[in-house]
N, C-alpha and C positions, 0 to 999 in steps of 0.2 A: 490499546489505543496509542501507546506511547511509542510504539514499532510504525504503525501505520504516519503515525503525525512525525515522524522523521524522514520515513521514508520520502511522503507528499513535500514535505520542505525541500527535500535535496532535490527533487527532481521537478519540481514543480517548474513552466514554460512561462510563469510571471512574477519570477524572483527577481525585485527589484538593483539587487546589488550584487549578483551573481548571473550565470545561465544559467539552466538545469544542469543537471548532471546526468549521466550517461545509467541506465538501470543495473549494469553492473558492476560499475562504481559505487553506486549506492548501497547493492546488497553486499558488496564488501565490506561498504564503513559499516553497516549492521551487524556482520559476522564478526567484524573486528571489533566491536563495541560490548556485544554477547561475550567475546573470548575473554575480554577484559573487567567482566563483571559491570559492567553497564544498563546492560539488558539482558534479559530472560532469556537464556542461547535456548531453551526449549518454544518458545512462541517467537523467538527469531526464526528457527528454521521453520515450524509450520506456516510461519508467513512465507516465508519462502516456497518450502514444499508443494503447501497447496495454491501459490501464486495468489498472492491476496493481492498484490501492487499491480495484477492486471484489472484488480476492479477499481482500486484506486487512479490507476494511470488511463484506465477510461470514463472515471467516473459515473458509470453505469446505476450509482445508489443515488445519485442528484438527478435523475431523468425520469424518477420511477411514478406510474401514472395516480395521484394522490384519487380521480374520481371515481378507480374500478376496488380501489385501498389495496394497491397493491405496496405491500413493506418498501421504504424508500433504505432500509437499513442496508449496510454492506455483505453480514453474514445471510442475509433472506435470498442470497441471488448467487445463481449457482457459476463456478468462476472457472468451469471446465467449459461451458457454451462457447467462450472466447477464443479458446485454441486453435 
């Protein structure tokens, strides 16, 4: 959660005292943050790998249909349909 909730911050389009930041800036300061013991460089790069930040940067888990109960969670939603 702590990879995802950074990443959403840096890039987020309604950061009040910033702009977003650019998604490959951001998966930088990730990688730089993992190098330096920060973050979990092993679930840094799976977010990377398997592109978590494109479910986040569509927010696809906040649209999901609660009356068919389809999972609104971000892991339930396959993040390769996006591509």
């Amino acid at each position: 959660m702590t990879v995802c909730d950074i990443f959403d911050a840096l890039t987020a389009s309604d950061r009040p005292y910033k702009p977003a930041m650019a998604l490959d800036k951001a998966l930088d300061i990730l990688r730089m943050e993992s190098k330096q013991g920060y973050l979990d460089s092993d679930l840094v790069q799976i977010f990377i790998d398997a592109k978590v930040y494109k479910c986040i940067e569509s927010k696809v888990y906040s649209s999901a249909n609660s009356v068919t109960g389809t999972s609104n969670h971000p892991c339930a939603h396959d993040l390769h349909e996006h591509d």
